[in-house]
PDB file of N, CA, C and O in Angstrom:
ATOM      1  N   UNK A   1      -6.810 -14.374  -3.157  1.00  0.00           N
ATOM      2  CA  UNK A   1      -6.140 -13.104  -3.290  1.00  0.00           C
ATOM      3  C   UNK A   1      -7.184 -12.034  -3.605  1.00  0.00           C
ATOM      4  O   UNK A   1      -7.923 -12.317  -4.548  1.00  0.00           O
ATOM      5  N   UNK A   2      -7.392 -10.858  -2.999  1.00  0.00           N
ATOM      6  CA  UNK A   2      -8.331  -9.383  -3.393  1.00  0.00           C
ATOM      7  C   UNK A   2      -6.881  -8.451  -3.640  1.00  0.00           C
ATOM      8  O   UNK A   2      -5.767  -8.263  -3.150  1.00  0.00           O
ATOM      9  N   UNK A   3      -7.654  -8.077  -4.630  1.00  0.00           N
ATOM     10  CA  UNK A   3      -6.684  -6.771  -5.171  1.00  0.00           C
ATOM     11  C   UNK A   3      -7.576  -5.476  -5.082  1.00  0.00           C
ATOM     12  O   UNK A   3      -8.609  -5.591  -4.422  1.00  0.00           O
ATOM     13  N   UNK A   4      -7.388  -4.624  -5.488  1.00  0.00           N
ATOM     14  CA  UNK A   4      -7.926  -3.107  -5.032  1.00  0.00           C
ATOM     15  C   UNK A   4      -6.907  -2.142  -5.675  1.00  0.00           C
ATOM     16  O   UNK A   4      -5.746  -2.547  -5.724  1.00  0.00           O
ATOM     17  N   UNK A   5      -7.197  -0.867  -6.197  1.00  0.00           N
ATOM     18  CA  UNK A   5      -6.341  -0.258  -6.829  1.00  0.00           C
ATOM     19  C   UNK A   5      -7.194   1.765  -6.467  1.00  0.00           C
ATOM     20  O   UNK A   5      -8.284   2.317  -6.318  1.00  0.00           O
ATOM     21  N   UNK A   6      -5.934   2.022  -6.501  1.00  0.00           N
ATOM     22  CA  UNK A   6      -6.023   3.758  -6.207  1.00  0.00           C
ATOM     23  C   UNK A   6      -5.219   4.128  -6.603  1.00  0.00           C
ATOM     24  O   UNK A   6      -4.189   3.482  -6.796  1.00  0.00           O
ATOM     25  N   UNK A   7      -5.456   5.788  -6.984  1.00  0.00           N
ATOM     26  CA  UNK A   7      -4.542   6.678  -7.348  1.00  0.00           C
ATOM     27  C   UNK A   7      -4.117   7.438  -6.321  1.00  0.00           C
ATOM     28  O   UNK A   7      -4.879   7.960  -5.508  1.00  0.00           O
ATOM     29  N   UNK A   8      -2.626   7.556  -6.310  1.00  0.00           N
ATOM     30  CA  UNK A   8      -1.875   8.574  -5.356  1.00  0.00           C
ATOM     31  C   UNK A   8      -2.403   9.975  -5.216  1.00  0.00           C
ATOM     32  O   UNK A   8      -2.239  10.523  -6.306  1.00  0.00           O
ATOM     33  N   UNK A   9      -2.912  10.719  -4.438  1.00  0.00           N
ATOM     34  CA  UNK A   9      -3.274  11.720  -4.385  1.00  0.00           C
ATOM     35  C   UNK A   9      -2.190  13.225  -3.358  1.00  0.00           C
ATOM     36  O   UNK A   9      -2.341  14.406  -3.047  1.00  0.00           O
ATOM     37  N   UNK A  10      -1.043  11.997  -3.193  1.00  0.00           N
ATOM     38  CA  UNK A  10      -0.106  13.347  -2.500  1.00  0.00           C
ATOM     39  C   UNK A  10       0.703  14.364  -3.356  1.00  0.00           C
ATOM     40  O   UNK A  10       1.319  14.174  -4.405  1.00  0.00           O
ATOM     41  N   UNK A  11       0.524  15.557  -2.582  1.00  0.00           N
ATOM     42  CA  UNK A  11       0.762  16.464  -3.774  1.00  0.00           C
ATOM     43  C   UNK A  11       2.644  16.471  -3.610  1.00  0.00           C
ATOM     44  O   UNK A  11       3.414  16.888  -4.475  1.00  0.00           O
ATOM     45  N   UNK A  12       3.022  15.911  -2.309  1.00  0.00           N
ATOM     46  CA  UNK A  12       4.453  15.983  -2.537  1.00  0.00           C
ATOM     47  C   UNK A  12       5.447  14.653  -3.100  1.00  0.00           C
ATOM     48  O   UNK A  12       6.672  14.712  -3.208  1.00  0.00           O
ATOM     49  N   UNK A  13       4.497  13.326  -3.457  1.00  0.00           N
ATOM     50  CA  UNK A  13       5.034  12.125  -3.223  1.00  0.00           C
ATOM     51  C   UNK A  13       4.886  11.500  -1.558  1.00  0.00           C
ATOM     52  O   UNK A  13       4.542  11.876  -0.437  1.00  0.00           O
ATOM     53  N   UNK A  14       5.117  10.961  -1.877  1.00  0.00           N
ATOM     54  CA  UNK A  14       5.177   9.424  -0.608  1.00  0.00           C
ATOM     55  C   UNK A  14       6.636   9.830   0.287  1.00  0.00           C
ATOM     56  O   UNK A  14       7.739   9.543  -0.178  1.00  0.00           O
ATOM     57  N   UNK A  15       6.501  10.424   1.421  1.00  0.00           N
ATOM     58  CA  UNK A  15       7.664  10.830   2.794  1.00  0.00           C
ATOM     59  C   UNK A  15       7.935   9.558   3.112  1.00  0.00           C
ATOM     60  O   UNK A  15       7.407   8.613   2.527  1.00  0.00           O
ATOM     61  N   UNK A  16       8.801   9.429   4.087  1.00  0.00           N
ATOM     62  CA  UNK A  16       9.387   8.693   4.616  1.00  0.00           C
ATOM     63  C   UNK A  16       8.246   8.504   6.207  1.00  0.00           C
ATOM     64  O   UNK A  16       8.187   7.384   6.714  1.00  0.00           O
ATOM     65  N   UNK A  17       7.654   9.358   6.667  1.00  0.00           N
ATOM     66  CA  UNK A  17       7.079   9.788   7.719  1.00  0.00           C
ATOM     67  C   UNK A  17       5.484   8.633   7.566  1.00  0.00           C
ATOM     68  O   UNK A  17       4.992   7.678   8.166  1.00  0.00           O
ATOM     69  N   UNK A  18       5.204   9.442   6.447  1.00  0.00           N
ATOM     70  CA  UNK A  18       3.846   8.455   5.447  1.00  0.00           C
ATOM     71  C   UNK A  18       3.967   7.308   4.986  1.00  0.00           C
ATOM     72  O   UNK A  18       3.044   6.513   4.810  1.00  0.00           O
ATOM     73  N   UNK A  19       5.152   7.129   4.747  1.00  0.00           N
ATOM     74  CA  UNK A  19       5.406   5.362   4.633  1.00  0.00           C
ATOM     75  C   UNK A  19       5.290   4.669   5.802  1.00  0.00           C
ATOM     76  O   UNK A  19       4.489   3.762   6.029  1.00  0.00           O
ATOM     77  N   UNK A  20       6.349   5.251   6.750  1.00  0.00           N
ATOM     78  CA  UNK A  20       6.296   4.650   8.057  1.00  0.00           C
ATOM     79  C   UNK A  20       4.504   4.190   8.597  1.00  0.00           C
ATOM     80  O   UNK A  20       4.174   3.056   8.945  1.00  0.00           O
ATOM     81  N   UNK A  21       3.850   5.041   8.552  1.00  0.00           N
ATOM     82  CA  UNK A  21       2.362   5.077   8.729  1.00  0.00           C
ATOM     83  C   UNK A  21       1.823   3.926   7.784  1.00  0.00           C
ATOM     84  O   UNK A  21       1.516   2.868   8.332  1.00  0.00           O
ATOM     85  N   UNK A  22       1.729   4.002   6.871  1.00  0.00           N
ATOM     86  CA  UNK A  22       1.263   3.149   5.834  1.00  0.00           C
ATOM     87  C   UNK A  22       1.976   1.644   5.904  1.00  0.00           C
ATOM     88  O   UNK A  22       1.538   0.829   5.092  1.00  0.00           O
ATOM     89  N   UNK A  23       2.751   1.321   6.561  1.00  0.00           N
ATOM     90  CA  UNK A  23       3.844   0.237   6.483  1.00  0.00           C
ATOM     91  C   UNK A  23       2.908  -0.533   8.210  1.00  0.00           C
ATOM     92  O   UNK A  23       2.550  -1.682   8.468  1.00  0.00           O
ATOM     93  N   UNK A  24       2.838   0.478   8.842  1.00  0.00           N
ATOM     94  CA  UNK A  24       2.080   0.204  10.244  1.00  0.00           C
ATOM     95  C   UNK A  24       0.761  -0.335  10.142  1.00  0.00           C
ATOM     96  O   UNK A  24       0.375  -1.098  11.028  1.00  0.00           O
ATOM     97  N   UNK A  25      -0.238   0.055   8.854  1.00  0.00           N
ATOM     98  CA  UNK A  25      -1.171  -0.581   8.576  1.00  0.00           C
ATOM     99  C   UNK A  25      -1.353  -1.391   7.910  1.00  0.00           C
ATOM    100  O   UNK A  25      -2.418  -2.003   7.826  1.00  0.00           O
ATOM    101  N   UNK A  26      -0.037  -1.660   7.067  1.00  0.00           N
ATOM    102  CA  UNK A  26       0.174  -3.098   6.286  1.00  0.00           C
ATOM    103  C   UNK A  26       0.372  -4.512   7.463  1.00  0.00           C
ATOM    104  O   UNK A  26       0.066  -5.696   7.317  1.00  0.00           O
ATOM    105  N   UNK A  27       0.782  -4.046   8.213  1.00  0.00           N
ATOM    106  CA  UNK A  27       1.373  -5.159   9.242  1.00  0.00           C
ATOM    107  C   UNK A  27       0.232  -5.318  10.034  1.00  0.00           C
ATOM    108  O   UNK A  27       0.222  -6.479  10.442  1.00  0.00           O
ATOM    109  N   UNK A  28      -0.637  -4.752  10.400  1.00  0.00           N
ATOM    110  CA  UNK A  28      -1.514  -5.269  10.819  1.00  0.00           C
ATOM    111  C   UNK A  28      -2.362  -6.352   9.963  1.00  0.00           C
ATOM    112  O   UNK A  28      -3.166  -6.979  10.654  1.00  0.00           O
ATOM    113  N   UNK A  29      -2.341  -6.607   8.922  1.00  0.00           N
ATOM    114  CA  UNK A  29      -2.912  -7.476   8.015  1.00  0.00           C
ATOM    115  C   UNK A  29      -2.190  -8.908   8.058  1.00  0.00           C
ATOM    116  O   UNK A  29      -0.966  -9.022   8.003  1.00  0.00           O
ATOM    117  N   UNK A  30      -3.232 -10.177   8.181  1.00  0.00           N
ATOM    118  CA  UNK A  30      -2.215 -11.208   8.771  1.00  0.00           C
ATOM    119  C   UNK A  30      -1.631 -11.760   7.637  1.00  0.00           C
ATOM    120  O   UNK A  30      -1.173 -12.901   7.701  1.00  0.00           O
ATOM    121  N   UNK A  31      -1.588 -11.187   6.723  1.00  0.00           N
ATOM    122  CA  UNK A  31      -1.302 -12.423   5.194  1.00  0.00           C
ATOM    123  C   UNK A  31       0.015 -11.525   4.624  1.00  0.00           C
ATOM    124  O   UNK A  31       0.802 -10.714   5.113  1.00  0.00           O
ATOM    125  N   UNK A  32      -0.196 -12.107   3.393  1.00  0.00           N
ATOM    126  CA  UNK A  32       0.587 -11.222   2.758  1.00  0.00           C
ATOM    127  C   UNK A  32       0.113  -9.826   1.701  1.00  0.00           C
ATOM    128  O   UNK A  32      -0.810  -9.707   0.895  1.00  0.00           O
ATOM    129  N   UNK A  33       1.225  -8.869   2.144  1.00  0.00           N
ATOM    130  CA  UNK A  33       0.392  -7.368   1.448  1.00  0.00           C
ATOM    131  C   UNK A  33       1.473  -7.125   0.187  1.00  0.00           C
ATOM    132  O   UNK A  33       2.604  -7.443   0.554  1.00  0.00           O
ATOM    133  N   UNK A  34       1.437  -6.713  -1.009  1.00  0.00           N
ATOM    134  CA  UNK A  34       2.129  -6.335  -2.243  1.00  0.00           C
ATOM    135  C   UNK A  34       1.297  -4.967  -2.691  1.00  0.00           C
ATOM    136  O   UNK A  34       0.085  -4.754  -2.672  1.00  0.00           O
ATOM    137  N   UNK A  35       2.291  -4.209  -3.060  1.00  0.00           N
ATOM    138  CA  UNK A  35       2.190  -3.134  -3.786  1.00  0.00           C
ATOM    139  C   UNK A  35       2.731  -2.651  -4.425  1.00  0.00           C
ATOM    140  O   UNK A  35       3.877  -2.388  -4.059  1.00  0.00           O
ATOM    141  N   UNK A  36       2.268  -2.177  -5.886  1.00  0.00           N
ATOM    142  CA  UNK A  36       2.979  -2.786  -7.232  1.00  0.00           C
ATOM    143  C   UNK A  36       2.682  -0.527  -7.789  1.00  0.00           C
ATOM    144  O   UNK A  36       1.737   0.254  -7.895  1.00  0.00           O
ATOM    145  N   UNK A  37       3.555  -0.514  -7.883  1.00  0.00           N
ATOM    146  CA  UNK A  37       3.341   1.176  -8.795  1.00  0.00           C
ATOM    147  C   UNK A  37       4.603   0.910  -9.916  1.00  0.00           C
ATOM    148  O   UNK A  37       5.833   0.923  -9.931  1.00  0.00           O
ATOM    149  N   UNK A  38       3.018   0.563 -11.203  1.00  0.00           N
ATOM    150  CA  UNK A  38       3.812   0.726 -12.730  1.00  0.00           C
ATOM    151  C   UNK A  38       4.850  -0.489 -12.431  1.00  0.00           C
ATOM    152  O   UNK A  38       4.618  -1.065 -11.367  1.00  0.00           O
ATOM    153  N   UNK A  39       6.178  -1.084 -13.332  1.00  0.00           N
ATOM    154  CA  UNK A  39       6.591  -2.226 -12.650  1.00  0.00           C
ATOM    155  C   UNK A  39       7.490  -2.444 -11.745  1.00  0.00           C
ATOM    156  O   UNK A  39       8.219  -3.426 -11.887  1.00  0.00           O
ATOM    157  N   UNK A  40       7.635  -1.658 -10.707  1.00  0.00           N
ATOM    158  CA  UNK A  40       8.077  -1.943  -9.782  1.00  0.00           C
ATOM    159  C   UNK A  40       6.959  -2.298  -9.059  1.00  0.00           C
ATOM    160  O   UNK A  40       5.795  -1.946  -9.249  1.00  0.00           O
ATOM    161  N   UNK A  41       7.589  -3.308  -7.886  1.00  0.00           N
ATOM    162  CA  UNK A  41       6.434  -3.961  -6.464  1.00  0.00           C
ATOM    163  C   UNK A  41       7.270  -4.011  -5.145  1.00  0.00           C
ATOM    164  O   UNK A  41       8.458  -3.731  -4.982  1.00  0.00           O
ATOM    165  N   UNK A  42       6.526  -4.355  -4.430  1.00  0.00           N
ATOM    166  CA  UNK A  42       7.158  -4.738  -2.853  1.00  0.00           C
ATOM    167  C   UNK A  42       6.367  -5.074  -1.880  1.00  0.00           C
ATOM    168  O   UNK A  42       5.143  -4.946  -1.845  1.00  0.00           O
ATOM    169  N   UNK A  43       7.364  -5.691  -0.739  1.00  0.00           N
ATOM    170  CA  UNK A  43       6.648  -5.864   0.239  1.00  0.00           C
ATOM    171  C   UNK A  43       5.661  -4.929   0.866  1.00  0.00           C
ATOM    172  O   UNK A  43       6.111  -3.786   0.781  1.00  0.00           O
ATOM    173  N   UNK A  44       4.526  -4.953   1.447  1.00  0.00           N
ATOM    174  CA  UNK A  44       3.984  -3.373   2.073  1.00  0.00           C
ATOM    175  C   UNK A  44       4.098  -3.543   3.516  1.00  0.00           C
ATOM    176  O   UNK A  44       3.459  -2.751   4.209  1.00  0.00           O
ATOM    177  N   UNK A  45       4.885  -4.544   4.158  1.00  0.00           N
ATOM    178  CA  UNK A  45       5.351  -4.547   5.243  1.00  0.00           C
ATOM    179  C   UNK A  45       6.560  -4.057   5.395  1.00  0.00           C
ATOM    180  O   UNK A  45       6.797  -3.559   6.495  1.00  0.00           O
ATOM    181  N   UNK A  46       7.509  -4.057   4.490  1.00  0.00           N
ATOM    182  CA  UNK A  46       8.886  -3.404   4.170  1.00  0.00           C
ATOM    183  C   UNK A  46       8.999  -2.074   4.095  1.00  0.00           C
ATOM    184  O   UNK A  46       8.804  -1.491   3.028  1.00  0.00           O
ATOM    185  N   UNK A  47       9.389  -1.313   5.427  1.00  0.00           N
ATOM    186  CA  UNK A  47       9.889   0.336   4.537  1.00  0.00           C
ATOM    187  C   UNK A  47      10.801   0.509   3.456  1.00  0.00           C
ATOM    188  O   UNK A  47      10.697   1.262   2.488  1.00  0.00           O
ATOM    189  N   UNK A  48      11.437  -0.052   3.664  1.00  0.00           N
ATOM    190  CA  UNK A  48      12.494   0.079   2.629  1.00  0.00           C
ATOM    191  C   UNK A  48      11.711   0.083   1.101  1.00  0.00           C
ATOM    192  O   UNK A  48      11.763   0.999   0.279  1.00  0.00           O
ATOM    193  N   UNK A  49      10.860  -1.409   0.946  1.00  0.00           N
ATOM    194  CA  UNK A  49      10.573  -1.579  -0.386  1.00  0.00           C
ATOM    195  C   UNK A  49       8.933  -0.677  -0.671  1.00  0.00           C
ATOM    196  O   UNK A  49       8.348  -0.649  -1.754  1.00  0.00           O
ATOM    197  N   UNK A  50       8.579  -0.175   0.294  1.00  0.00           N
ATOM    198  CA  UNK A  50       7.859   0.886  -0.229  1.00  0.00           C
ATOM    199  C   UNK A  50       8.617   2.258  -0.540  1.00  0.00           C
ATOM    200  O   UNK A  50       8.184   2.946  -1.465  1.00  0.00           O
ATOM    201  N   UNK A  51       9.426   2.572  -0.010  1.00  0.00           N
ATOM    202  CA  UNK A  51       9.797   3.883  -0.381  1.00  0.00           C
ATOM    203  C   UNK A  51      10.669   3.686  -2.012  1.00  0.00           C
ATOM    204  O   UNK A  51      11.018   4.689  -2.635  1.00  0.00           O
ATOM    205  N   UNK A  52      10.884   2.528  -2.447  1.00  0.00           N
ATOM    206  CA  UNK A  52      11.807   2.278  -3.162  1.00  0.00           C
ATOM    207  C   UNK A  52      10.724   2.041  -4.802  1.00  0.00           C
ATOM    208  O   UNK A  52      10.924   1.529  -5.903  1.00  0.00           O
ATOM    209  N   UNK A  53       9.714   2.663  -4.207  1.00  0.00           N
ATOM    210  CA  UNK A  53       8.404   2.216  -5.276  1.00  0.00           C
ATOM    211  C   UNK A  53       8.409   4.161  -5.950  1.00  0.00           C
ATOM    212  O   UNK A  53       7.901   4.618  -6.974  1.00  0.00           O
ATOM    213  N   UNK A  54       9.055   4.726  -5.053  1.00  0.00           N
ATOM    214  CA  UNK A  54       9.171   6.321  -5.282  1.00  0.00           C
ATOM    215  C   UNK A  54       7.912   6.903  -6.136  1.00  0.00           C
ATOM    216  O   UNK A  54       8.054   7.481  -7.214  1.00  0.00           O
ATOM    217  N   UNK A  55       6.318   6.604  -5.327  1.00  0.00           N
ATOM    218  CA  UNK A  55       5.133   7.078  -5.106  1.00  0.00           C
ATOM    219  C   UNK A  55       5.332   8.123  -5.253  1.00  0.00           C
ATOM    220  O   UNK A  55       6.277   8.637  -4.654  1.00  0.00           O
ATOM    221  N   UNK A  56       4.288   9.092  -6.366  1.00  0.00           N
ATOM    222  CA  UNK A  56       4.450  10.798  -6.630  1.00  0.00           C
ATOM    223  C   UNK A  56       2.513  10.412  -7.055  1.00  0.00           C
ATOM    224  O   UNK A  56       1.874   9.478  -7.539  1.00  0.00           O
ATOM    225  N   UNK A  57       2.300  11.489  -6.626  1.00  0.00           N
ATOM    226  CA  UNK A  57       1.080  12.268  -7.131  1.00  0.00           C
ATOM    227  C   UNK A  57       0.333  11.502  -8.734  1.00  0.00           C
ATOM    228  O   UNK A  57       0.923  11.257  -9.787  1.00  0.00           O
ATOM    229  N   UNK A  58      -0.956  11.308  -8.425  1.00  0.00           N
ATOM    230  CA  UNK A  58      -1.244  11.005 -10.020  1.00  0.00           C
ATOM    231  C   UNK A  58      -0.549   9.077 -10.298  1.00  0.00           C
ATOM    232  O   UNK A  58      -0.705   8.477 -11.361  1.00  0.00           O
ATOM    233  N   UNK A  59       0.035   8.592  -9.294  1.00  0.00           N
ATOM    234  CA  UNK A  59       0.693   7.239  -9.468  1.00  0.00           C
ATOM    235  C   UNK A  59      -0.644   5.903  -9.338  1.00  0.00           C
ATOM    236  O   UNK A  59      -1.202   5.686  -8.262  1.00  0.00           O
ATOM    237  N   UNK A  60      -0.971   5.151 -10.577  1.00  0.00           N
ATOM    238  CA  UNK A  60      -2.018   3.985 -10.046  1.00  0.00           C
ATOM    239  C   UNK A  60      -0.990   2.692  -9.388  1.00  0.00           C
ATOM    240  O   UNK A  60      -0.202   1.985 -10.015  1.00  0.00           O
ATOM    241  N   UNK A  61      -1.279   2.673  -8.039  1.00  0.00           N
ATOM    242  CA  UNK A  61      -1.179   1.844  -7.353  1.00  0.00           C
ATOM    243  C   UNK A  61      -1.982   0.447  -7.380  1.00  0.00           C
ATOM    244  O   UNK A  61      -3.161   0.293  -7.699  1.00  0.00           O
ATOM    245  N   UNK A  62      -1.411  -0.157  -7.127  1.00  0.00           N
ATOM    246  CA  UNK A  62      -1.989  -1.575  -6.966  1.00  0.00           C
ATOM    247  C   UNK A  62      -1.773  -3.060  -5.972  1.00  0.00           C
ATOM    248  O   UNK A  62      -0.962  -3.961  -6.185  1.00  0.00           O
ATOM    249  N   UNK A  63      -2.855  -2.955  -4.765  1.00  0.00           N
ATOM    250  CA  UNK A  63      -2.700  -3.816  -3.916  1.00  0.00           C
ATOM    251  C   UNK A  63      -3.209  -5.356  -4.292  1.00  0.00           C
ATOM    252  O   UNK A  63      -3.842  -5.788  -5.255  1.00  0.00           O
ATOM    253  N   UNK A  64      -2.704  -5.937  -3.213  1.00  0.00           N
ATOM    254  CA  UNK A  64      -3.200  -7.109  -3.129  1.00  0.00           C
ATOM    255  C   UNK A  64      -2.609  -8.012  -2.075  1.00  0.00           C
ATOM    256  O   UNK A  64      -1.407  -8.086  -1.822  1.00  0.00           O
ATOM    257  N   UNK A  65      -3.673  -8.761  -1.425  1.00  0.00           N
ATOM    258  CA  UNK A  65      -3.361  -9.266  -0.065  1.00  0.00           C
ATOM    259  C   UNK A  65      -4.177 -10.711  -0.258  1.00  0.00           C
ATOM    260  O   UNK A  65      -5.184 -10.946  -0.926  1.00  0.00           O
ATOM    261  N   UNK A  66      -3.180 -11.790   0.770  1.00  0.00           N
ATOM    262  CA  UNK A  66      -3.089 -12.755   0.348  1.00  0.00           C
ATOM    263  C   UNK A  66      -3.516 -13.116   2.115  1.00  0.00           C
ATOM    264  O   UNK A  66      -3.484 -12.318   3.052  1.00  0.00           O
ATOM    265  N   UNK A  67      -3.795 -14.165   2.134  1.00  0.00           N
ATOM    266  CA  UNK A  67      -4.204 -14.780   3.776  1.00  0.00           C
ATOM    267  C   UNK A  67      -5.445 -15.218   3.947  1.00  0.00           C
ATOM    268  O   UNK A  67      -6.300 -15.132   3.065  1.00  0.00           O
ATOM    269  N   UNK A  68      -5.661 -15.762   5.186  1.00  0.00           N
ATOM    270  CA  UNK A  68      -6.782 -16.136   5.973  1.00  0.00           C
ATOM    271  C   UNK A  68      -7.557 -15.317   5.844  1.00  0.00           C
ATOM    272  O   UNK A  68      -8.540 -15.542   5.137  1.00  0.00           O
ATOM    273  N   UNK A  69      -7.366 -13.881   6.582  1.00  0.00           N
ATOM    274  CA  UNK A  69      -8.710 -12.828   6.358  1.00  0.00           C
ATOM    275  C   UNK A  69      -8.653 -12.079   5.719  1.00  0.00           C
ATOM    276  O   UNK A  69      -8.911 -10.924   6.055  1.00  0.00           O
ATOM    277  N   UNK A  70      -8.211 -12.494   4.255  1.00  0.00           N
ATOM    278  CA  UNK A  70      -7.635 -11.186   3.434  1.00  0.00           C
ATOM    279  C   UNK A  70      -9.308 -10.516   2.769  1.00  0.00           C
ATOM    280  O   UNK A  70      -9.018  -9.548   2.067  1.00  0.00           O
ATOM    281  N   UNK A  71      -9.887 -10.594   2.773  1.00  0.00           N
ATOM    282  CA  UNK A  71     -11.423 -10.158   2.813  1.00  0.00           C
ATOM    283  C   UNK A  71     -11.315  -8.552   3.213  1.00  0.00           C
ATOM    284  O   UNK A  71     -11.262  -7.510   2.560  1.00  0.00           O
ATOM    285  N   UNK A  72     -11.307  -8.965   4.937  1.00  0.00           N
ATOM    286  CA  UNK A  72     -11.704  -8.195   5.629  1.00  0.00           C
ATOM    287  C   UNK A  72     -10.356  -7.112   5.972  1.00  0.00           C
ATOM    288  O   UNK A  72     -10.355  -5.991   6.483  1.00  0.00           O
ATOM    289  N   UNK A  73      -9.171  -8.024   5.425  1.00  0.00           N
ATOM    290  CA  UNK A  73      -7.824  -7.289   5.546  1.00  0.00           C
ATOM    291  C   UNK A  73      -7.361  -5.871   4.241  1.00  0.00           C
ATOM    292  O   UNK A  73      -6.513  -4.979   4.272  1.00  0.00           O
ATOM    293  N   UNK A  74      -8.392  -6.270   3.226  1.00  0.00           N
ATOM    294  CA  UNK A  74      -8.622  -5.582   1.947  1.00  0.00           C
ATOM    295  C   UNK A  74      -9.165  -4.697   2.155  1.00  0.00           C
ATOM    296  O   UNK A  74      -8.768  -3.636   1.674  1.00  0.00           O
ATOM    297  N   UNK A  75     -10.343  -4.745   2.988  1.00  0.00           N
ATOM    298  CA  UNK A  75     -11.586  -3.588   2.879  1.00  0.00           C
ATOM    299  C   UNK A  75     -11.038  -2.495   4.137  1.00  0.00           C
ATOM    300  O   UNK A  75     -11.435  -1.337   4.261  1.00  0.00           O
ATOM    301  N   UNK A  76     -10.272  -3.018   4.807  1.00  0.00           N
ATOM    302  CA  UNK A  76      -9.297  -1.733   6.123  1.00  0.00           C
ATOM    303  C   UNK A  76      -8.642  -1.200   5.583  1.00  0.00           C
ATOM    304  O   UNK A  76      -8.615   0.025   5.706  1.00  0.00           O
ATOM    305  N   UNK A  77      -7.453  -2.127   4.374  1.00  0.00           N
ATOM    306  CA  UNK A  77      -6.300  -0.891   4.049  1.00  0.00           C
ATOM    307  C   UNK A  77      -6.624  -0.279   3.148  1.00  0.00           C
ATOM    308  O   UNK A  77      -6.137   0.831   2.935  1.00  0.00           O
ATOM    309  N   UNK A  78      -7.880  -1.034   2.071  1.00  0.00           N
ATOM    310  CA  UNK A  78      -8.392   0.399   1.484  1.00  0.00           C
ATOM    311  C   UNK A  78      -8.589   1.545   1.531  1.00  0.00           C
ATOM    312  O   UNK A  78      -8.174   2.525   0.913  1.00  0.00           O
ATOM    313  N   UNK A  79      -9.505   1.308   2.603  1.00  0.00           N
ATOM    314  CA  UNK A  79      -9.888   2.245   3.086  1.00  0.00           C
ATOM    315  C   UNK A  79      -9.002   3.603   4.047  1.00  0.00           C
ATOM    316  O   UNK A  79      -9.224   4.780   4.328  1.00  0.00           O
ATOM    317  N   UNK A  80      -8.151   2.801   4.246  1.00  0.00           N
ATOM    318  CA  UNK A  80      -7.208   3.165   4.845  1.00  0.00           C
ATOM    319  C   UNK A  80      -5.988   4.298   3.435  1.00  0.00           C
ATOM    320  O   UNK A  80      -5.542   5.446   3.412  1.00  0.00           O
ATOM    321  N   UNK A  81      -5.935   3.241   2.635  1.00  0.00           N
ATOM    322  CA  UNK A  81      -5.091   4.194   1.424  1.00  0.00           C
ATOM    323  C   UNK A  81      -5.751   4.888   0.487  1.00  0.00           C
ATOM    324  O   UNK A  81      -5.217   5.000  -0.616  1.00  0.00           O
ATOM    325  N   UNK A  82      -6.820   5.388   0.689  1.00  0.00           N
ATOM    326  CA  UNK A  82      -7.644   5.771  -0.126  1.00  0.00           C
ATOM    327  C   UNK A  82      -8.015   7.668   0.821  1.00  0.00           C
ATOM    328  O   UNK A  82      -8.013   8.803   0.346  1.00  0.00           O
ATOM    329  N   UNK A  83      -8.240   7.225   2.054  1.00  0.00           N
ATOM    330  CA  UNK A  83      -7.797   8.293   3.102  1.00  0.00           C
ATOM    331  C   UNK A  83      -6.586   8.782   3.289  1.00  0.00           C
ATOM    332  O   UNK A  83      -6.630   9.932   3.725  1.00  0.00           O
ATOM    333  N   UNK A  84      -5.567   8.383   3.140  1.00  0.00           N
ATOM    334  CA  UNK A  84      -4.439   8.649   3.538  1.00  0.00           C
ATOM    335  C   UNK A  84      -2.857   8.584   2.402  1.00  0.00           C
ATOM    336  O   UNK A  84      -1.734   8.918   2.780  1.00  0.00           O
ATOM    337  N   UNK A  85      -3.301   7.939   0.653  1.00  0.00           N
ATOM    338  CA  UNK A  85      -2.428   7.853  -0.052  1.00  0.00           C
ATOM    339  C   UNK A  85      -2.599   8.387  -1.462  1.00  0.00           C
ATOM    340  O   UNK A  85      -1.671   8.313  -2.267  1.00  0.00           O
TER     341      UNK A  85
END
């Protein structure tokens, strides 16, 4: 398991539009993806259970991905939510 952690940087919260996006780059990851804000968690393949994490500005997030290439599956969506969350 790699975990990785960031702070939310949207100034309006987490859209429905931006989830959708963010949910698209979870699924590309072959394992399993979790994302945990404060104690709520969820799937990060799930729209539903990301939007239900109700992401605002200033929020420490916390991933972690489970699988075969979760290595190399860690260091994309980082990078990826770190640009874009």
């Amino acid at each position: 398991m790699v975990r990785f952690q960031c702070v939310s940087s949207l100034e309006n919260g987490l859209d429905i539009k931006r989830a959708g996006e963010f949910v698209k780059e979870a699924i590309h990851s072959g394992g399993k993806v979790t994302v945990r804000n404060g104690a709520r968690k969820g799937d990060a393949k799930l729209i539903f259970n990301v939007m239900s994490l109700n992401i605002k500005k200033g929020d420490l997030l916390e991933f972690s991905i489970e699988g075969e290439n979760e290595r190399e599956d860690a260091v994309s969506l980082e990078k990826y939510v770190r640009e874009n969350l």
